[in-house]
C-alpha positions as CSV (number, residue, x, y, z in Angstrom):
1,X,27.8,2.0,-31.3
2,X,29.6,2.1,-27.7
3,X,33.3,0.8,-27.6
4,X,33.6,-2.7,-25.8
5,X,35.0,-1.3,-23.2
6,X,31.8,0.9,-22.6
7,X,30.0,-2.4,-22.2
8,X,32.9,-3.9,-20.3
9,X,32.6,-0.8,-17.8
10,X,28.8,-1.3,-17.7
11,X,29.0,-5.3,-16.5
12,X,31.7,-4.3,-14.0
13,X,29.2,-1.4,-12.7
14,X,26.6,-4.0,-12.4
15,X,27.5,-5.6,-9.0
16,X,27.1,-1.9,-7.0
17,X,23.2,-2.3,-7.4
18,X,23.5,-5.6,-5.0
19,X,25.1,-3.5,-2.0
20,X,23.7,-2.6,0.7
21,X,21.5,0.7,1.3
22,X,19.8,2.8,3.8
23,X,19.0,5.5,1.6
24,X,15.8,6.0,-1.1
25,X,18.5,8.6,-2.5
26,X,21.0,6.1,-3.8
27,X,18.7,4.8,-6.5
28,X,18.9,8.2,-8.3
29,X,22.6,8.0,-7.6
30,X,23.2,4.1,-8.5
31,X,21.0,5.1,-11.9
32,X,23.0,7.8,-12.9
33,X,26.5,6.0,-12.3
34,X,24.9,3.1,-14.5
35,X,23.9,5.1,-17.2
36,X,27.2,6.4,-17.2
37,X,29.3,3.2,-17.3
38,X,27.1,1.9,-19.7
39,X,27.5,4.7,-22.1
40,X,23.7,5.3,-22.2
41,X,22.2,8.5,-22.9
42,X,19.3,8.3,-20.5
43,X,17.7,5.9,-18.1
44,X,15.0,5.6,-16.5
45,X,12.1,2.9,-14.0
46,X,8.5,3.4,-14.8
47,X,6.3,3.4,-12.4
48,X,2.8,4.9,-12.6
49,X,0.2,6.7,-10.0
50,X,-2.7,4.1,-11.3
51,X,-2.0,0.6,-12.3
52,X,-3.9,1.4,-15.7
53,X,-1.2,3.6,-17.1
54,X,1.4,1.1,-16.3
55,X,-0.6,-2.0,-17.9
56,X,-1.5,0.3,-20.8
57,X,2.4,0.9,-21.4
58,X,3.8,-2.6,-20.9
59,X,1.5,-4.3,-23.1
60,X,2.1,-1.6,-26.2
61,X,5.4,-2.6,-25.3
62,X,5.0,-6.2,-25.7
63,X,3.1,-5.5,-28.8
64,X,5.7,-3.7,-30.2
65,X,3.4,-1.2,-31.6
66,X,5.1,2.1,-33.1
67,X,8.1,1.1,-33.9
68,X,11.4,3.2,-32.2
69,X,13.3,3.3,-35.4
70,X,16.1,2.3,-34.2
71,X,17.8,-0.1,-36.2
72,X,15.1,-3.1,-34.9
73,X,14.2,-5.8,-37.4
74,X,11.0,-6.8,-35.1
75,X,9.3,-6.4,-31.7
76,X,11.5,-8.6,-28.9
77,X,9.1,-9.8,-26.0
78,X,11.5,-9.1,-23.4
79,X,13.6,-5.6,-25.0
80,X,11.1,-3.9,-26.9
81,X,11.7,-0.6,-28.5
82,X,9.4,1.9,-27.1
83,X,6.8,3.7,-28.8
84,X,7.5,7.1,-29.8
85,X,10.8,7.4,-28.6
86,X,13.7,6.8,-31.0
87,X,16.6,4.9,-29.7
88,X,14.8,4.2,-26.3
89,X,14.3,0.1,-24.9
90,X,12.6,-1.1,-22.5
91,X,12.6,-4.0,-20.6
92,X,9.9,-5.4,-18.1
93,X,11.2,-5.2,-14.6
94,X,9.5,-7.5,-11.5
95,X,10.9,-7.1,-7.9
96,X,10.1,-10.4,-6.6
97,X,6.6,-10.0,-4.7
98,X,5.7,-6.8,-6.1
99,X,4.0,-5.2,-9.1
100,X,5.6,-4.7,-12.6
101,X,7.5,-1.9,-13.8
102,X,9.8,-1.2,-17.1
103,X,13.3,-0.2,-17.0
104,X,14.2,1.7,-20.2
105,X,17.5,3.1,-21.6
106,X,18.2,5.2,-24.5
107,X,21.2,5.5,-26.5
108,X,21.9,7.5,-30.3
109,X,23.1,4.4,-31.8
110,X,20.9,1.2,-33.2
111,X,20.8,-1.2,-30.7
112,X,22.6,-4.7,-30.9
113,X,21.8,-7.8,-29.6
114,X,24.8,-7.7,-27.3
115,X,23.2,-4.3,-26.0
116,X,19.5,-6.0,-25.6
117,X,21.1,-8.8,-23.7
118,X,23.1,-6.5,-21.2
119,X,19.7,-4.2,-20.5
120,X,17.9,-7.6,-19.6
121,X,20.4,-8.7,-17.3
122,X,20.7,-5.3,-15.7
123,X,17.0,-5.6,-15.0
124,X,17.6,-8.9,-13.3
125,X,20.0,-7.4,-10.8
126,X,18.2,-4.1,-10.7
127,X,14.8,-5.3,-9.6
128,X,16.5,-7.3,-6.9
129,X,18.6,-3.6,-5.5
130,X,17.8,-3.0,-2.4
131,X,17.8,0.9,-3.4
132,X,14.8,-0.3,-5.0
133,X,13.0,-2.2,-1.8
134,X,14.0,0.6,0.3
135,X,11.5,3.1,-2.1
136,X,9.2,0.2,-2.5
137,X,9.1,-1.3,0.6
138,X,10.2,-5.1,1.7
139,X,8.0,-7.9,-0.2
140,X,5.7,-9.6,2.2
141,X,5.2,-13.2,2.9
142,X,1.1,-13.3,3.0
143,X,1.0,-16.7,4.6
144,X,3.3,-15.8,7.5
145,X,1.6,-12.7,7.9
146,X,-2.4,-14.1,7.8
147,X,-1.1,-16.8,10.2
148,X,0.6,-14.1,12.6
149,X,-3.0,-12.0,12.9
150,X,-4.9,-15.3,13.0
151,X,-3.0,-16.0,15.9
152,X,-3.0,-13.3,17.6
153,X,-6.5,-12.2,16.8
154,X,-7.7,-15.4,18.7
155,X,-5.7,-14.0,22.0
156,X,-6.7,-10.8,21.1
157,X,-10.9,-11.9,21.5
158,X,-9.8,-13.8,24.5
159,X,-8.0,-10.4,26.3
160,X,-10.9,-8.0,24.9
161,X,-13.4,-10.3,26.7
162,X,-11.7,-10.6,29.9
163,X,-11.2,-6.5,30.0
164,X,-14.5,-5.5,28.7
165,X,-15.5,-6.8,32.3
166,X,-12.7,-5.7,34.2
167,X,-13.0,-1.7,32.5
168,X,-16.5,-1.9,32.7
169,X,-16.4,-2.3,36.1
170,X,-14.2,0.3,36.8
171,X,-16.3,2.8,34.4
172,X,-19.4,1.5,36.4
173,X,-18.1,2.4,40.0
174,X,-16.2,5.1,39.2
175,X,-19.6,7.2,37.8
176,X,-21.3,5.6,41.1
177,X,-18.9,7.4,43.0
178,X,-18.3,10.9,41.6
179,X,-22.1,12.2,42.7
180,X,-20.8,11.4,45.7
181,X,-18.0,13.2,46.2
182,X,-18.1,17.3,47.0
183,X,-17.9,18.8,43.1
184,X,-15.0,20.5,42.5
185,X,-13.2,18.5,44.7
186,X,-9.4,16.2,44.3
187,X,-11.3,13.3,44.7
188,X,-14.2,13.9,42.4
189,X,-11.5,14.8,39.7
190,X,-9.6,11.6,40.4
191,X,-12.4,9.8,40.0
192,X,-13.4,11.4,36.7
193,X,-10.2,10.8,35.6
194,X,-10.0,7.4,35.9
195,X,-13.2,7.0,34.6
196,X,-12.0,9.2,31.4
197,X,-8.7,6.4,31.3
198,X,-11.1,3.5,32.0
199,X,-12.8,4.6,28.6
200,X,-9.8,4.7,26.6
201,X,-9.1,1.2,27.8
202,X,-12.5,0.3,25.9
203,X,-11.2,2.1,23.0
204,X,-8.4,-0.4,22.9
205,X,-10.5,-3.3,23.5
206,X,-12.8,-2.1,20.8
207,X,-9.7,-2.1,18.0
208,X,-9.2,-6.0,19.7
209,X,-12.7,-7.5,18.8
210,X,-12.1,-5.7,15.6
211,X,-9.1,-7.7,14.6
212,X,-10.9,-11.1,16.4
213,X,-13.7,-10.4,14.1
214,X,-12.5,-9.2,11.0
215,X,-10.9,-12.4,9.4
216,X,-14.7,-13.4,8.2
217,X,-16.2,-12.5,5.4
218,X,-19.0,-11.1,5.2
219,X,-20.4,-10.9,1.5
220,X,-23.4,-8.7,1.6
221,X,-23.3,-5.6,-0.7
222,X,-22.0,-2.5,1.1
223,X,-22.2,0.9,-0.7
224,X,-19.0,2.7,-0.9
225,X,-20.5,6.4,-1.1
226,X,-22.3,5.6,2.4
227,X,-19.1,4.4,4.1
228,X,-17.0,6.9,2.8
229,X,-19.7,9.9,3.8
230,X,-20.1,8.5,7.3
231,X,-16.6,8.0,8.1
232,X,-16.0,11.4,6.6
233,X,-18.5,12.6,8.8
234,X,-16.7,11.5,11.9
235,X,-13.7,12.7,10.5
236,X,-15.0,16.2,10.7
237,X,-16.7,15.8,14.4
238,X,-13.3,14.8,15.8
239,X,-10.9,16.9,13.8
240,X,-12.6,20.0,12.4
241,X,-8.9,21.1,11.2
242,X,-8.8,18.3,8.5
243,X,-11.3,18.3,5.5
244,X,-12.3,15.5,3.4
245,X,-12.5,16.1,0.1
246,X,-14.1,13.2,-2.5
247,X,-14.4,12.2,-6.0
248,X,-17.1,9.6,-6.2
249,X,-17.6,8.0,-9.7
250,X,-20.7,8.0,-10.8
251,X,-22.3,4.7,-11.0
252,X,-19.8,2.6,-8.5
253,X,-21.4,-0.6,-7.7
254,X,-22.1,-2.6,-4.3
255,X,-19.0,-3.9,-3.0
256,X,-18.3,-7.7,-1.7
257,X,-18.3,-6.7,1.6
258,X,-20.9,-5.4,4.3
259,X,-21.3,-1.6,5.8
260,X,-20.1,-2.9,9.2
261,X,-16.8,-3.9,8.3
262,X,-16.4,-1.6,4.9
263,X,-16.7,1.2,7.1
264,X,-14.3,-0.6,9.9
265,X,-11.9,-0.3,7.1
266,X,-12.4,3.3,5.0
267,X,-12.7,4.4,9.1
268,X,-8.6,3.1,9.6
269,X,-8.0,4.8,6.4
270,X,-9.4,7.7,7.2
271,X,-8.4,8.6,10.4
272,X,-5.1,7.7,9.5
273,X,-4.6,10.3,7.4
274,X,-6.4,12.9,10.0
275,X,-3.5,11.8,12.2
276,X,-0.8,12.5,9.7
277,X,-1.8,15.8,9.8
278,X,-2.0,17.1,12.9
279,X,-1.7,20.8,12.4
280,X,-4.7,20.8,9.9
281,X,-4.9,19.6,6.3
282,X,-6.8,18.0,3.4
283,X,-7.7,14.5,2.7
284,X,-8.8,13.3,-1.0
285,X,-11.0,10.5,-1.1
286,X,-11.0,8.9,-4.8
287,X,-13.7,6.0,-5.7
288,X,-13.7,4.2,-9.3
289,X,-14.5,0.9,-10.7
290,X,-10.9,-0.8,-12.2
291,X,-10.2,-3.9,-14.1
292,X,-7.3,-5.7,-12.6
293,X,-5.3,-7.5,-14.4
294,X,-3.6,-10.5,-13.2
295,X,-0.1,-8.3,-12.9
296,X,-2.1,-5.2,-11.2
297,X,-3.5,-8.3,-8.4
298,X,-0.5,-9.1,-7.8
299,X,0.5,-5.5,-7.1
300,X,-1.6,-5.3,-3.5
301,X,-1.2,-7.4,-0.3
302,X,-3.6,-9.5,0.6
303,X,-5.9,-11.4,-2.1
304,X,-7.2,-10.0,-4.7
305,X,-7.7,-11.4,-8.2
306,X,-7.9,-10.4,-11.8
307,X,-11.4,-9.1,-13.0
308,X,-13.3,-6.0,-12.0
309,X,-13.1,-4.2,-8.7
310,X,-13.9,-0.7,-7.0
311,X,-10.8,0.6,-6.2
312,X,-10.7,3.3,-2.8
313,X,-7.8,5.6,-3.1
314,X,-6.8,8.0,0.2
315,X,-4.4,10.6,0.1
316,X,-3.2,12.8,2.5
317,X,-1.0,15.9,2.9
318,X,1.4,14.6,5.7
319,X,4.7,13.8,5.9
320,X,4.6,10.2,4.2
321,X,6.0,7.4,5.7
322,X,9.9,7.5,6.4
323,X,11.8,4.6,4.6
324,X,12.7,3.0,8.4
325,X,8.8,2.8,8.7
326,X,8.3,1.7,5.4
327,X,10.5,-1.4,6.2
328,X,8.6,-2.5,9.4
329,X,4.8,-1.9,7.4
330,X,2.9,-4.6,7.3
331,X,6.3,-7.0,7.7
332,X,5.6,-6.7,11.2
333,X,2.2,-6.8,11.9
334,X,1.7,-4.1,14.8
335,X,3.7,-1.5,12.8
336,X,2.6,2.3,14.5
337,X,4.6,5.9,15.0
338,X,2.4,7.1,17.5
339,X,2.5,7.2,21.3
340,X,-0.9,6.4,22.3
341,X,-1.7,3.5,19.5
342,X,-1.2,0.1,19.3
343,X,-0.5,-0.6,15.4
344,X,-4.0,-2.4,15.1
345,X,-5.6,-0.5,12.2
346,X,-3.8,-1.8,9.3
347,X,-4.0,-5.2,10.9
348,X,-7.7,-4.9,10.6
349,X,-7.3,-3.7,7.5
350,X,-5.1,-6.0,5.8
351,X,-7.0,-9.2,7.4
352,X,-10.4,-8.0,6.6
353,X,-9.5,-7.2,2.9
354,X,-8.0,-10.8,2.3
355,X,-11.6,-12.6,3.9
356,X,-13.4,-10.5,1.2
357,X,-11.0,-10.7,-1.7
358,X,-9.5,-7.8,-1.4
359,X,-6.5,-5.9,-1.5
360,X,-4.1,-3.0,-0.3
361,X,-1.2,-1.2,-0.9
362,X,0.6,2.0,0.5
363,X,2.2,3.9,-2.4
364,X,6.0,4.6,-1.8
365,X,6.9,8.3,-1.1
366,X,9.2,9.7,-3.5
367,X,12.1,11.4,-2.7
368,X,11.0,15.1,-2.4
369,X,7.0,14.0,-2.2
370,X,4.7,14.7,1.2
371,X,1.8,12.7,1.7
372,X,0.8,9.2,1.4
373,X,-1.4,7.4,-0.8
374,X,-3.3,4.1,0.3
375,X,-5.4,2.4,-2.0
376,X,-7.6,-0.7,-1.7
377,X,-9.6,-3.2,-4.2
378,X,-12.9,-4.8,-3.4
379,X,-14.9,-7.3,-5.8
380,X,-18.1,-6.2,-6.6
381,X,-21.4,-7.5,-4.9
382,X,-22.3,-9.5,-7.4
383,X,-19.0,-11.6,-7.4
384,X,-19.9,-12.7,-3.5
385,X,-17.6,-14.7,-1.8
386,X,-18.0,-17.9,0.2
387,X,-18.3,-17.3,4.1
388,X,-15.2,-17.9,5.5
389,X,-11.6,-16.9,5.5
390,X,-9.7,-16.7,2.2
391,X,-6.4,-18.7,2.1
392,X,-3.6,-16.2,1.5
393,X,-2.2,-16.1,-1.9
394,X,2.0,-16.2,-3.0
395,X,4.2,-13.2,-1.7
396,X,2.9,-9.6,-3.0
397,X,4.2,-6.5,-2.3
398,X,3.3,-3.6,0.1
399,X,4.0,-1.0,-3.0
400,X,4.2,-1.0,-6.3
């Protein structure tokens, strides 16, 4: 059993997980400086790649199925000995606004009460570290964020109108004119050119009625396999470098949500992950039916709820998303890294997945890890929802 002053040294340790941080490093740091104050052997935060594995742990846990053999007289809801694994306890851990986790410590001595109590209340502090929302990313306020892009998607249909006319105009005379010109000429490559800039300007305007549009739902099935092949497709056309790669499951049902927009939204996705690889690369398209519970719901942004779902995963091969980024996703709502964009994609993304029920996350990158993960939940068809917006739900996270 550890001296009192081991626990003493443990309490007084407790405060460091509270100060600030700008680095995802310190939480391996601030873990191994608690493990040693508290005279723990090992430590450890569970996190999983698929929010089966996770639920699948916690609730053995709760159970209290295998016993540690550790000196436990019976299973304790909140510091549960885990399976397998004599001497090691875990406790549930729950950054506010974001999915669960456990945070587990093992020592070679029977655990007290005393000791169960002091891994709870480390839990408390440590799921409010901001080592911990700097990997996970900063909780988001739904409501504040659907009102934001409900806002400015109405300005946004009001500005795409207004230069649909004013860049179609300019495409219009600017083709009229180049025939006219002596080919080869200064002026007839002016001309193209602003014609070429005039069509980027559509582009833009394009991503515009997209976001205007997109907070509707529109319930009609829409197959996953289709949108996923024909936004592949495109991805090929445009950037021969980067190959999609899929694994379809066999079976997957119709999805709450119509080709138009489903493919508006696998399309973000998609070329997303094209772009984070600019010298060439592979991108791995997953597609599987889930059961969400009501803690895995909780676990994307937007508004998902418990009860079957098919859940799209995309991966890339990138650099993932630097922790500086990571704080600005989705928090701010035009969040982008790249010159010629305007942040609009995950917009789209997130406001069409909450009119249909849905949900996304962006899977932190781990210290050492390339690549990011993205995944999203849609009801299926046959759960249809009514046609209009869905009120937002309370705060969920942009991670795990």
């Amino acid at each position: 059993m550890p001296t009192p002053s081991s626990l003493s040294d443990g309490l007084a340790f407790l405060p460091q997980w509270l100060n600030d941080c700008r680095d995802a490093a310190a939480l391996d740091a601030l873990m191994c400086g608690w493990v040693a104050a508290s005279g723990w052997r090992r430590a450890g935060v569970i996190w999983s790649d698929g929010l089966d594995s996770l639920t699948a742990t916690a609730q053995r846990v709760e159970r209290g199925s295998g016993q540690a053999g550790d000196g436990s007289t019976g299973p304790d809801p909140a510091a549960t000995p885990l399976p397998n694994s004599a001497g090691r306890v875990a406790t549930p851990l729950t950054p506010p606004g974001r999915g669960p986790g456990l945070l587990w410590a093992e020592r070679g001595e029977p655990w007290t009460e005393a000791d169960r109590n002091y891994l709870k209340l480390s839990a408390r502090l440590i799921e409010r570290s901001p080592a911990l929302a700097l990997l996970l990313g900063p909780a988001v306020d739904p409501v504040r964020l659907s009102q934001r892009l409900a806002d400015a998607a109405v300005i946004a249909g009001r500005m795409a109108h207004e230069f649909d006319n004013i860049l179609t105009g300019i495409v219009g005379y600017s083709d009229l004119s180049l025939p006219l010109l002596p080919a080869g000429s200064q002026a007839a490559k002016y001309s193209a050119g602003i014609s070429e800039a005039a069509q980027r300007g559509i582009l833009f305007t394009q991503q515009l009625h997209e976001l205007s549009r997109c907070g509707y739902a529109k319930p009609q099935p829409g197959s996953v396999p289709v949108a996923v092949a024909t936004q592949a497709a495109k991805v090929a056309a445009q950037t021969p470098a980067v190959e999609v790669a899929t694994d379809l499951a066999a079976g997957l049902v119709g999805v709450a949500m119509e080709a138009g927009p489903l493919g508006v939204v696998l399309g973000h996705l998609l070329a997303n992950a094209a772009e984070a690889m600019p010298a060439g690369g592979r991108a791995v398209v997953v597609a599987e039916m889930v059961e969400l519970t009501a803690a895995d719901a909780r676990g994307y942004l937007g508004t998902a709820q418990p009860g079957p779902h098919v859940r799209v995963t995309v991966r890339d091969a990138g650099g993932g998303i630097k922790p500086d980024v990571r704080a600005k996703l989705f928090h701010e709502p035009f969040v982008t890294t790249k010159v010629r964009h305007r942040g609009l994609g995950l917009a789209v993304v997130y406001r069409s997945l909450c009119a249909h029920r849905g949900g996304v996350r962006v899977e932190p990158t781990l210290p050492g890890e390339s690549g990011t993960t993205v995944r999203v939940v849609l009801p299926p068809a046959a759960a249809r929802v009514a046609p209009t917006q869905a009120p937002p739900r309370t705060p969920t996270p942009l991670g795990k």
